[in-house]
Backbone as ProteinMPNN parsed JSONL, in Angstrom:
{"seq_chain_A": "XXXXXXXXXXXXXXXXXXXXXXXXXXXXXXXXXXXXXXXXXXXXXXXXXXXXXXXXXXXXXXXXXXXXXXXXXXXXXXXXXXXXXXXXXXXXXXXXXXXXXXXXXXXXXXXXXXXXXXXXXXXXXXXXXXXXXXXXXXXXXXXXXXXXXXXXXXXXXXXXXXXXXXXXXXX", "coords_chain_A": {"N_chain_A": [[104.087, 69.259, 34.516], [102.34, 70.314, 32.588], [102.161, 68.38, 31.166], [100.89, 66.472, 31.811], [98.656, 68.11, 31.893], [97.859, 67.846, 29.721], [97.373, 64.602, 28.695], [95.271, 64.689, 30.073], [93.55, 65.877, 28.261], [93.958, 64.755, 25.911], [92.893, 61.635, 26.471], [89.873, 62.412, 26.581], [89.635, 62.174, 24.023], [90.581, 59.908, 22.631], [89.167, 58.27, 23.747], [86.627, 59.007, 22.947], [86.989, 58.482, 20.139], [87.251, 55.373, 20.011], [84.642, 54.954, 21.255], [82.926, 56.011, 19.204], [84.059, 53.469, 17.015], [82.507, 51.418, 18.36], [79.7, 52.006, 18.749], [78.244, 51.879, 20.609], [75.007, 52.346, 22.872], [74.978, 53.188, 25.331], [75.632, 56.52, 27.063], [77.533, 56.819, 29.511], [80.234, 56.823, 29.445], [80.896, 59.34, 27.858], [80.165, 61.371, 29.0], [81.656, 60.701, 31.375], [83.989, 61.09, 30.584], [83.721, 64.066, 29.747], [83.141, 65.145, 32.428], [85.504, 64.474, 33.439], [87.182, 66.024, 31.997], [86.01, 68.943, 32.663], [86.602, 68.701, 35.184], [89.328, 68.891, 35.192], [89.783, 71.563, 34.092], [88.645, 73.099, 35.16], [90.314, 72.658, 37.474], [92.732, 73.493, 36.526], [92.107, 76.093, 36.394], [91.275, 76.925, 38.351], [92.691, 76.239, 40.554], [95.064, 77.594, 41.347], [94.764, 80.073, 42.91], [93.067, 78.629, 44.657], [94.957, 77.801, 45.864], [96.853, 80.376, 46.275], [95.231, 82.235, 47.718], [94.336, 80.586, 49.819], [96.986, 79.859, 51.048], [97.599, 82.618, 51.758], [95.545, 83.27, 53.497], [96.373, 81.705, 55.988], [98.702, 82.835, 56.075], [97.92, 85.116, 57.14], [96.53, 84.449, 59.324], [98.303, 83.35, 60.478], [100.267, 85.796, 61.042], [98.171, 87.246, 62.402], [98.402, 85.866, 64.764], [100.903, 85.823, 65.917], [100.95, 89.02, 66.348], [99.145, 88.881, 68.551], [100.273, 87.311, 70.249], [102.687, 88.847, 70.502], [101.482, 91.113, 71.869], [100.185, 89.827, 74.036], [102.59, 89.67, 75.207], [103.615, 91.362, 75.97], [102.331, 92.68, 77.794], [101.925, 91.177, 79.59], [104.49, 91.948, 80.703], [104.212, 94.36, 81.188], [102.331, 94.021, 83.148], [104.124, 92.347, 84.935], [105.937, 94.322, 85.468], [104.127, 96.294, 86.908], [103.466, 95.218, 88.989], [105.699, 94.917, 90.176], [106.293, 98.018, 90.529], [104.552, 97.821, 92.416], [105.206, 96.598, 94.621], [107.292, 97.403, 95.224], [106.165, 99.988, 96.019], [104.839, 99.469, 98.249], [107.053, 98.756, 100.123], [108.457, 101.245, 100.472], [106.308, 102.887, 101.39], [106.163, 101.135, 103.925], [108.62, 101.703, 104.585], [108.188, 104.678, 105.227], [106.724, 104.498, 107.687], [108.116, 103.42, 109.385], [110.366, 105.3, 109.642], [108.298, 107.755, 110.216], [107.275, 106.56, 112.86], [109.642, 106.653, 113.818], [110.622, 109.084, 113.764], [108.454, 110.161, 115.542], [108.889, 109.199, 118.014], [111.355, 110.372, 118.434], [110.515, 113.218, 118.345], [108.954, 113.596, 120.451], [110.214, 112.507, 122.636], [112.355, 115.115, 122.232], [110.648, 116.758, 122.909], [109.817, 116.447, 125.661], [112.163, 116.71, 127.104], [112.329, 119.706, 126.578], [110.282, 120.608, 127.761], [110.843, 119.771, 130.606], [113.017, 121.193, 130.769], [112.082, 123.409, 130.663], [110.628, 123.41, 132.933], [112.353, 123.685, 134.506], [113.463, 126.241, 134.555], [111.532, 127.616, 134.826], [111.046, 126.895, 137.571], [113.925, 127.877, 138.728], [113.507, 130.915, 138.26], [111.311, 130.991, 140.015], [111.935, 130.203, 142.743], [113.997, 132.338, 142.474], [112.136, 134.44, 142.758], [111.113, 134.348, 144.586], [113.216, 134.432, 146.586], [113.941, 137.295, 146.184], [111.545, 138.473, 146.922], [111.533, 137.689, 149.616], [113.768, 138.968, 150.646], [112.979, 141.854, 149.699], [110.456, 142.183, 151.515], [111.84, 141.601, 154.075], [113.284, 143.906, 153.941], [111.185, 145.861, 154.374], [110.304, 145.439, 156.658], [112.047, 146.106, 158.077], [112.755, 148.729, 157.604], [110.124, 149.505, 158.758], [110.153, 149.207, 161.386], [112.376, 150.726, 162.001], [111.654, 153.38, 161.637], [109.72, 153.699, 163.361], [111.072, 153.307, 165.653], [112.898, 155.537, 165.645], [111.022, 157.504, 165.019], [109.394, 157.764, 167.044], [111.664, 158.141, 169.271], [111.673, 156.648, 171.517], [113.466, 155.027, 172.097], [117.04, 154.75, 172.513], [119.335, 154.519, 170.644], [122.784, 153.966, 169.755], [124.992, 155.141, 166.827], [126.808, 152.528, 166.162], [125.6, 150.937, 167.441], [123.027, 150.798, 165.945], [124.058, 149.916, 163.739], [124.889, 147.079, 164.042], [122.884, 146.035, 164.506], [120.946, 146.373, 162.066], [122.809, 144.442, 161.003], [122.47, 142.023, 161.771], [119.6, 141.647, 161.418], [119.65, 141.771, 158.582], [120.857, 139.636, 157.815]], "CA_chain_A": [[102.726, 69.553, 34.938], [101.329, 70.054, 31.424], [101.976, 67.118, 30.438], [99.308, 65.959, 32.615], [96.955, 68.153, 31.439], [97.945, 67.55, 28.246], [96.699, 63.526, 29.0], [93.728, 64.604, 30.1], [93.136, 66.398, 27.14], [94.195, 63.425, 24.787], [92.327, 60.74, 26.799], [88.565, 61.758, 26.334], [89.895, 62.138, 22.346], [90.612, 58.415, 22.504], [87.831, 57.668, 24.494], [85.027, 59.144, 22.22], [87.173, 57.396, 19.186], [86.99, 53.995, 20.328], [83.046, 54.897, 21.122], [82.259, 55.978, 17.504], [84.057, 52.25, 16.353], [81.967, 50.386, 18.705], [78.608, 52.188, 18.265], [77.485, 51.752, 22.604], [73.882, 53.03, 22.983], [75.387, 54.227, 26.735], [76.388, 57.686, 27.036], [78.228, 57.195, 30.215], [81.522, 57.394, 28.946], [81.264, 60.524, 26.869], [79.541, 62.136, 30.157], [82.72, 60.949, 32.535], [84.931, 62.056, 30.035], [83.543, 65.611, 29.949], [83.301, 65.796, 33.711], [86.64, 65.016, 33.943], [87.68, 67.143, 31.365], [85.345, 70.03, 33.024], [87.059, 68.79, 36.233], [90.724, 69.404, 34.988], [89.639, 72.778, 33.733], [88.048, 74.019, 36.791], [91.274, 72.586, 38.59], [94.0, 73.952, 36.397], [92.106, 77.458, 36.285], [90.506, 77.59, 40.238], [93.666, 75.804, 41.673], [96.311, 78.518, 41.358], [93.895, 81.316, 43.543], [92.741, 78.498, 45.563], [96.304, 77.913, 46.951], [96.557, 81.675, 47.295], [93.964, 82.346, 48.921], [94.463, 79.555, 50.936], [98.08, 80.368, 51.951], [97.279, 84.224, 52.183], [95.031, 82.987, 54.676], [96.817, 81.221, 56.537], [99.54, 83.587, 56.818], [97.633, 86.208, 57.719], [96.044, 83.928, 60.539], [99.682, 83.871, 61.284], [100.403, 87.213, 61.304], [97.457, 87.829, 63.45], [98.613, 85.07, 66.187], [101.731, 86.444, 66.166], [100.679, 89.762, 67.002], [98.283, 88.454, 69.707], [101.073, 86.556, 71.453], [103.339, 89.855, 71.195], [100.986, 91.884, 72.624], [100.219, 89.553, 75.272], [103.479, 89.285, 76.093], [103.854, 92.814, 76.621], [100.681, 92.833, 79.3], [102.773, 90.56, 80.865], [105.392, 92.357, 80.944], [103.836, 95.363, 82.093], [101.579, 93.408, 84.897], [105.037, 92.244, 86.045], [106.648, 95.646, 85.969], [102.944, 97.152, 87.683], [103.449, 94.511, 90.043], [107.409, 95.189, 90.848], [106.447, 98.8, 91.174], [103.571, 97.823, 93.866], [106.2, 96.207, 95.463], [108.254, 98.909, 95.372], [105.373, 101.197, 96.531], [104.722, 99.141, 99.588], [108.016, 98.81, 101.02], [108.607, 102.252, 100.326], [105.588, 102.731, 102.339], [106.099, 100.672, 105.17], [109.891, 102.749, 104.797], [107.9, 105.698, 105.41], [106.034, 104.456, 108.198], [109.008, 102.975, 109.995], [110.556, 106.673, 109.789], [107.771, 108.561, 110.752], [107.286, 106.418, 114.263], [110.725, 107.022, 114.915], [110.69, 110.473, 114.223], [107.209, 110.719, 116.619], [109.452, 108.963, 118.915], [112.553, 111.391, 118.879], [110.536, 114.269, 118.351], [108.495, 113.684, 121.904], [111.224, 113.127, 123.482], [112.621, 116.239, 122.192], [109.409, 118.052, 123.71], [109.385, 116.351, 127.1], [113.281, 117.695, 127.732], [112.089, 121.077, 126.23], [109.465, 120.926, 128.947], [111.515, 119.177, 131.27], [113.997, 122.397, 130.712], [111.335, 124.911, 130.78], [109.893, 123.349, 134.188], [113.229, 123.759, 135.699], [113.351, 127.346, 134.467], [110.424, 128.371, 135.773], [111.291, 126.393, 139.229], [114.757, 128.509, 139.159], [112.626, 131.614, 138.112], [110.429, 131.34, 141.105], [113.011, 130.349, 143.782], [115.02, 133.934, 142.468], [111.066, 135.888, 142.622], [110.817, 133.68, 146.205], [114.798, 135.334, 147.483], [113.653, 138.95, 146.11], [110.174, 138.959, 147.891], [111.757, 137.519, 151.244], [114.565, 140.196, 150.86], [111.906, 143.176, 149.719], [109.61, 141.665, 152.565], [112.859, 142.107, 155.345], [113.581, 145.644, 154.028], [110.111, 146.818, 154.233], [110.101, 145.703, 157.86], [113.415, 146.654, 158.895], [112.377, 150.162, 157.205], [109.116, 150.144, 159.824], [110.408, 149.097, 162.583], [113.322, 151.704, 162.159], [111.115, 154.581, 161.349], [108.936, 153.697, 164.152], [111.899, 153.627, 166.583], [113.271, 156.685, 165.244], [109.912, 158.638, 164.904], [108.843, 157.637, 168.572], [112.156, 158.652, 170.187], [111.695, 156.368, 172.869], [114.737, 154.088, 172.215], [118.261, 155.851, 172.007], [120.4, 154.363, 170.166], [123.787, 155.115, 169.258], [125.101, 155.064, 165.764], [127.356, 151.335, 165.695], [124.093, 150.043, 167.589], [121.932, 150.487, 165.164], [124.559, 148.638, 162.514], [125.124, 145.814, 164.768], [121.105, 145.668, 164.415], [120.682, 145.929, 161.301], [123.358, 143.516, 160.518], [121.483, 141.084, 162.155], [118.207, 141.59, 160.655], [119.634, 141.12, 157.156], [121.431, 138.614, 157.915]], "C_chain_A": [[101.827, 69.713, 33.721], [101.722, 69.416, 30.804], [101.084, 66.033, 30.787], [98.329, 66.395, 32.431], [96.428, 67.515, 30.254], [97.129, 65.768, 27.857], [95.773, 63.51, 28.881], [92.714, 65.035, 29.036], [92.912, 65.053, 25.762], [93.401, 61.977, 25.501], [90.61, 60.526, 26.772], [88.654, 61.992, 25.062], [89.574, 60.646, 22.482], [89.778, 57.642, 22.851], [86.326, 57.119, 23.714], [85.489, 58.067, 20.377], [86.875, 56.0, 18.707], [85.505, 54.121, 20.698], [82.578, 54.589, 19.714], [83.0, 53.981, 16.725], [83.282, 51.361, 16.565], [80.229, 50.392, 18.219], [77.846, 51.816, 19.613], [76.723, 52.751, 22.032], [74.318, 53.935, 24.482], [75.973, 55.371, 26.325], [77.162, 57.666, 28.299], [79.653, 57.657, 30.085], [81.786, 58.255, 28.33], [80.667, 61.078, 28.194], [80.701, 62.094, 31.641], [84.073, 61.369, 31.817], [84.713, 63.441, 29.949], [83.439, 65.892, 31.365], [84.504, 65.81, 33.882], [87.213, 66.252, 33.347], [87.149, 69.02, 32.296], [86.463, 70.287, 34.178], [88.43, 69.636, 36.226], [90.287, 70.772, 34.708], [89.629, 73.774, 34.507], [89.475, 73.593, 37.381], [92.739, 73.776, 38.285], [93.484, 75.623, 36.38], [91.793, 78.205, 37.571], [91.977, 77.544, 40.435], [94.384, 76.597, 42.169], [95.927, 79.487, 42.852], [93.451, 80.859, 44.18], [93.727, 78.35, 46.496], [96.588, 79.347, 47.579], [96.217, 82.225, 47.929], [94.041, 81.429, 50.166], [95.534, 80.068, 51.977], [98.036, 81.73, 52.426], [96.667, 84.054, 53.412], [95.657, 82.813, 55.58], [98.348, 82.035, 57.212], [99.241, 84.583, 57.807], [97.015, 85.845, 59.445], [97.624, 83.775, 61.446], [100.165, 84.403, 61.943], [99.437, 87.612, 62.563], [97.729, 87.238, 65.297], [99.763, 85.705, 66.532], [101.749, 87.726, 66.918], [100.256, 89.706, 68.31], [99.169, 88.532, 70.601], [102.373, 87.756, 71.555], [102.677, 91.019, 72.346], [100.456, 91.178, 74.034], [101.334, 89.403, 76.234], [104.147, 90.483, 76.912], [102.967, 92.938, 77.573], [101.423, 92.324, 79.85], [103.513, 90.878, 81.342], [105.458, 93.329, 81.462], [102.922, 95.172, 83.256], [102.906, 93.339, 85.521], [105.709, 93.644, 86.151], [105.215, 96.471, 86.871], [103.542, 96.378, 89.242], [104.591, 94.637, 90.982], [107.209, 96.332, 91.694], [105.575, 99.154, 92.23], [104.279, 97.677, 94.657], [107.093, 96.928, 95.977], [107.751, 100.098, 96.338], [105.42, 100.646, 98.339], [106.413, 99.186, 100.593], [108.582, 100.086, 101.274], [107.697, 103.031, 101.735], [105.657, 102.217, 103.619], [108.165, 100.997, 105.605], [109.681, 103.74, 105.851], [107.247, 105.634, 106.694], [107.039, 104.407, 109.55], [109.825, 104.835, 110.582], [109.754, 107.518, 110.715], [107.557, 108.041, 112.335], [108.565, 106.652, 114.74], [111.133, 108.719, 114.729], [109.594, 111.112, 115.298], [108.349, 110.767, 117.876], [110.734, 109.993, 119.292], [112.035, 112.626, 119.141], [109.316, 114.141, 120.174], [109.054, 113.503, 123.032], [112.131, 114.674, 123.601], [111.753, 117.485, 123.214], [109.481, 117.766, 125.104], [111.054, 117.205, 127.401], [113.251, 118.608, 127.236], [111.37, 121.566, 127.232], [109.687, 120.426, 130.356], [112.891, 120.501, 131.917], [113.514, 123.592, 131.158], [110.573, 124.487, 132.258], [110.977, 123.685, 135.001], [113.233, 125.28, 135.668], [112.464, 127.965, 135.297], [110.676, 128.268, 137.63], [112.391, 127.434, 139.355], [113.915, 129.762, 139.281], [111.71, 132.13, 139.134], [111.101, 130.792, 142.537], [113.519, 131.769, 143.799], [113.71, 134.903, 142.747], [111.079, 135.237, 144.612], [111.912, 134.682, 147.176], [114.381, 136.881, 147.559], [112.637, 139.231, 146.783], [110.396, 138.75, 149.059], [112.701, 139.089, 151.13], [113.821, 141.751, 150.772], [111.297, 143.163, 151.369], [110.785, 142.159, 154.154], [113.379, 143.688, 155.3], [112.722, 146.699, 154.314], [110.103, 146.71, 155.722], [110.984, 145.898, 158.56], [112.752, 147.319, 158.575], [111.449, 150.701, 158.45], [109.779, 149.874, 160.836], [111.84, 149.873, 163.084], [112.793, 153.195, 162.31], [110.009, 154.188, 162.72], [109.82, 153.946, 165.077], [112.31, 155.374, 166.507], [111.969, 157.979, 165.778], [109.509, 158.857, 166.541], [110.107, 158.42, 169.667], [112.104, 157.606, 171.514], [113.044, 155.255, 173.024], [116.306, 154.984, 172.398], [119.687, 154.641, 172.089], [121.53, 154.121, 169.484], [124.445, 154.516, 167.651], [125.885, 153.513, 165.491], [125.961, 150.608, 166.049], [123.617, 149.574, 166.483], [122.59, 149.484, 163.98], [124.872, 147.992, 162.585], [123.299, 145.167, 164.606], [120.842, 145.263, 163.522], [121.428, 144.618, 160.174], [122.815, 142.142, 160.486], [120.524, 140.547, 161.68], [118.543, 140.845, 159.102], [120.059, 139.996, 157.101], [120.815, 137.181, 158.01]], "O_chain_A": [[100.666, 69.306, 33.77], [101.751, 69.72, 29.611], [100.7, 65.029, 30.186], [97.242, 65.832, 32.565], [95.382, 66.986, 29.877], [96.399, 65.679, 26.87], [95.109, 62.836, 28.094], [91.528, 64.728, 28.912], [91.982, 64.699, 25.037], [93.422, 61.082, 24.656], [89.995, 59.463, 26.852], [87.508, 62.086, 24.622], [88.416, 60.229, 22.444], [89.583, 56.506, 22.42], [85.56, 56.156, 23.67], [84.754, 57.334, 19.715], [86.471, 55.559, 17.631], [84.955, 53.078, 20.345], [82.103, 53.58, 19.192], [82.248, 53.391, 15.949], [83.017, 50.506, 15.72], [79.594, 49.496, 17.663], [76.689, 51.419, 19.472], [77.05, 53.627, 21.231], [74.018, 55.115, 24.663], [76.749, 55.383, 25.369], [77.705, 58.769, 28.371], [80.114, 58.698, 30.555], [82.971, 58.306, 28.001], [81.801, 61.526, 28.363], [80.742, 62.895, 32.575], [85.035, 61.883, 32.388], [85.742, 64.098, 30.113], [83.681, 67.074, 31.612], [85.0, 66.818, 34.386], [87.617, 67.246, 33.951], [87.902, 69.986, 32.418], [87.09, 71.333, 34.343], [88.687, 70.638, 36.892], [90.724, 71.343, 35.708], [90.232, 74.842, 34.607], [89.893, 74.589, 37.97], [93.42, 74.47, 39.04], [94.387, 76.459, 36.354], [91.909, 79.391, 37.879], [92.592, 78.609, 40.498], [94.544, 76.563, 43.389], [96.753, 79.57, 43.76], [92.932, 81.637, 44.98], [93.593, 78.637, 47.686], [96.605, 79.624, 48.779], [96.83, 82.808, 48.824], [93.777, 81.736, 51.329], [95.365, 80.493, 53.119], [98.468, 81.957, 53.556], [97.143, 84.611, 54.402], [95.702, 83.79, 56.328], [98.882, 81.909, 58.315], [99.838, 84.9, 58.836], [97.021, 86.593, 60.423], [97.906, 84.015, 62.62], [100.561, 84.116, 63.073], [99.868, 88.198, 63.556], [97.482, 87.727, 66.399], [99.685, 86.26, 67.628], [102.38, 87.782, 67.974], [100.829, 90.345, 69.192], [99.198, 89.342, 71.528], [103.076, 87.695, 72.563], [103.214, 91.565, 73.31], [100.316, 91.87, 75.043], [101.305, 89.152, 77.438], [104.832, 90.57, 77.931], [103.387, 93.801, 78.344], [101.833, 92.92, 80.846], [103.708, 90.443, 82.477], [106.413, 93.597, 82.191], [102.769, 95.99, 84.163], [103.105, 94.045, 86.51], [106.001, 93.938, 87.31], [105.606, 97.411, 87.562], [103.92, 96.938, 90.271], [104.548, 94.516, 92.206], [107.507, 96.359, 92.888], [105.58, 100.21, 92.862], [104.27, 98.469, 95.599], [107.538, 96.963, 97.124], [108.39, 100.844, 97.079], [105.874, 101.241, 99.316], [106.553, 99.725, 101.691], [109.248, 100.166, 102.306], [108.191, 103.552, 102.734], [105.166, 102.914, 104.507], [108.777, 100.603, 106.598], [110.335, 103.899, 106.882], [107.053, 106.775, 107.115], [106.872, 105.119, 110.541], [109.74, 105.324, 111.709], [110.216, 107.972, 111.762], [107.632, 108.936, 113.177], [108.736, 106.852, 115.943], [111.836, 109.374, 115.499], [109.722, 112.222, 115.815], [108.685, 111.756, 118.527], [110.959, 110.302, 120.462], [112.635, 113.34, 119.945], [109.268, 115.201, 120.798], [108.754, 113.984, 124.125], [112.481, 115.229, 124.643], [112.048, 118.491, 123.859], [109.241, 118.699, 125.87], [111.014, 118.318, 127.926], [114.429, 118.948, 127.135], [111.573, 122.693, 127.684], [108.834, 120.62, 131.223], [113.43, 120.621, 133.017], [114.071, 124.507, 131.763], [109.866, 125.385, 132.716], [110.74, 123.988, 136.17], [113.003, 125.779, 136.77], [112.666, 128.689, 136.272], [110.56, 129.09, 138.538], [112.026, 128.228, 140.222], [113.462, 129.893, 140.418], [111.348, 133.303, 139.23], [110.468, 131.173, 143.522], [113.535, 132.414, 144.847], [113.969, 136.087, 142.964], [111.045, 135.961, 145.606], [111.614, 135.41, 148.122], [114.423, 137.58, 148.572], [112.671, 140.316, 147.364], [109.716, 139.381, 149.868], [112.239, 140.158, 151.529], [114.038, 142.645, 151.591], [111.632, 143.97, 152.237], [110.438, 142.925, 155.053], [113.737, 144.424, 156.219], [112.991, 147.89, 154.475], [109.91, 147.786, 156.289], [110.809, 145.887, 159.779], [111.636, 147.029, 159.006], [111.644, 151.752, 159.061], [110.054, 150.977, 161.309], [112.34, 149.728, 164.199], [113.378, 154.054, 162.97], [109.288, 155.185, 162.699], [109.535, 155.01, 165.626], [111.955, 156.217, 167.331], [112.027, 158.924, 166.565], [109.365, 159.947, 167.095], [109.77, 159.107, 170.631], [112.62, 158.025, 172.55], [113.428, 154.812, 174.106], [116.15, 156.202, 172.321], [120.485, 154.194, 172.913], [121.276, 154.028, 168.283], [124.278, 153.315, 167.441], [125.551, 153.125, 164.371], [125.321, 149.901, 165.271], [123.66, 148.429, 166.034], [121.986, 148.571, 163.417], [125.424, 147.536, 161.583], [122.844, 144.024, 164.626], [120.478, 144.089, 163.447], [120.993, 144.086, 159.153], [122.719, 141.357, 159.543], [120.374, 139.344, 161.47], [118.022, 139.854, 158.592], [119.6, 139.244, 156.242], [121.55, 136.199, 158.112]]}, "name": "protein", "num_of_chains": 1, "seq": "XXXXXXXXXXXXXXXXXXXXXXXXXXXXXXXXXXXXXXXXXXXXXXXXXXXXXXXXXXXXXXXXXXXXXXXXXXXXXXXXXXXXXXXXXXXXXXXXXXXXXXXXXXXXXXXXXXXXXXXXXXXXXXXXXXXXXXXXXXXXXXXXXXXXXXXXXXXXXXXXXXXXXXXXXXX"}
């Protein structure tokens, strides 16, 4: 590599040499020999820092895509896990829903044979108040119609009588 500069160095020597033998009124050739020369100068002293710069760049544009495309891949990855645990939520949900109509359903049946139980209760309940008020009801009027016999005197009679009578009555 510097043996190329080294060329360029030794070629506008030779250049301006062979000028001074000829004695050309043109200056172009002493003017494209110093540009190049300028050129090489500027190349071998920019070039180094423009590759760096260059590639620094370029990595870092790297680096930055890189990142990008990890972090998008994580969004993605947490949309699909948001999305799993929607999925999750709903069936869970329509779990919960499934449940609760069949617990409406067991638990109203539960209530109608609770009230189904408690109607018979009451029905036995008031058949047994129905037996005790006929039976009160026959003792109160055996009672008068004994104490009326009795009190009046006008009947007479004799002690099995009356428990052939009242056998009757209760009966």
């Amino acid at each position: 590599m510097r043996l190329k500069y080294l060329v360029w160095i030794m070629v506008p020597v030779l250049a301006c040499a062979s000028d001074a033998a000829g004695g050309g009124t043109t200056d172009i050739v002493p003017r494209t020999v110093n540009f190049l020369i300028f050129a090489s100068i500027l190349y071998y002293l920019v070039a180094g820092a423009a590759k760096n710069f260059y590639f620094g760049r370029k990595d870092a544009i790297a680096h930055r895509l890189d990142s990008i495309q990890m972090k998008l891949k994580e969004s993605n990855s947490k949309k699909e896990s948001a999305l799993q645990k929607i999925e999750e939520a709903k069936a869970n949900a329509r779990a919960l829903v499934e449940t609760a109509k069949k617990e409406a359903v067991l638990l109203g049946e539960k209530i109608a044979a609770e009230a189904e139980q408690e109607i018979e209760n009451l029905e036995k309940a008031l058949h047994d108040k129905v037996s005790i008020e006929e039976r009160r009801m026959q003792r109160t009027a055996v009672n008068e119609v004994l104490d009326e016999l009795f009190k009046e005197g006008s009947i007479a009679i004799d002690h099995n009588e009356m428990v052939k009578i009242i056998n009757k009555k209760v009966a």
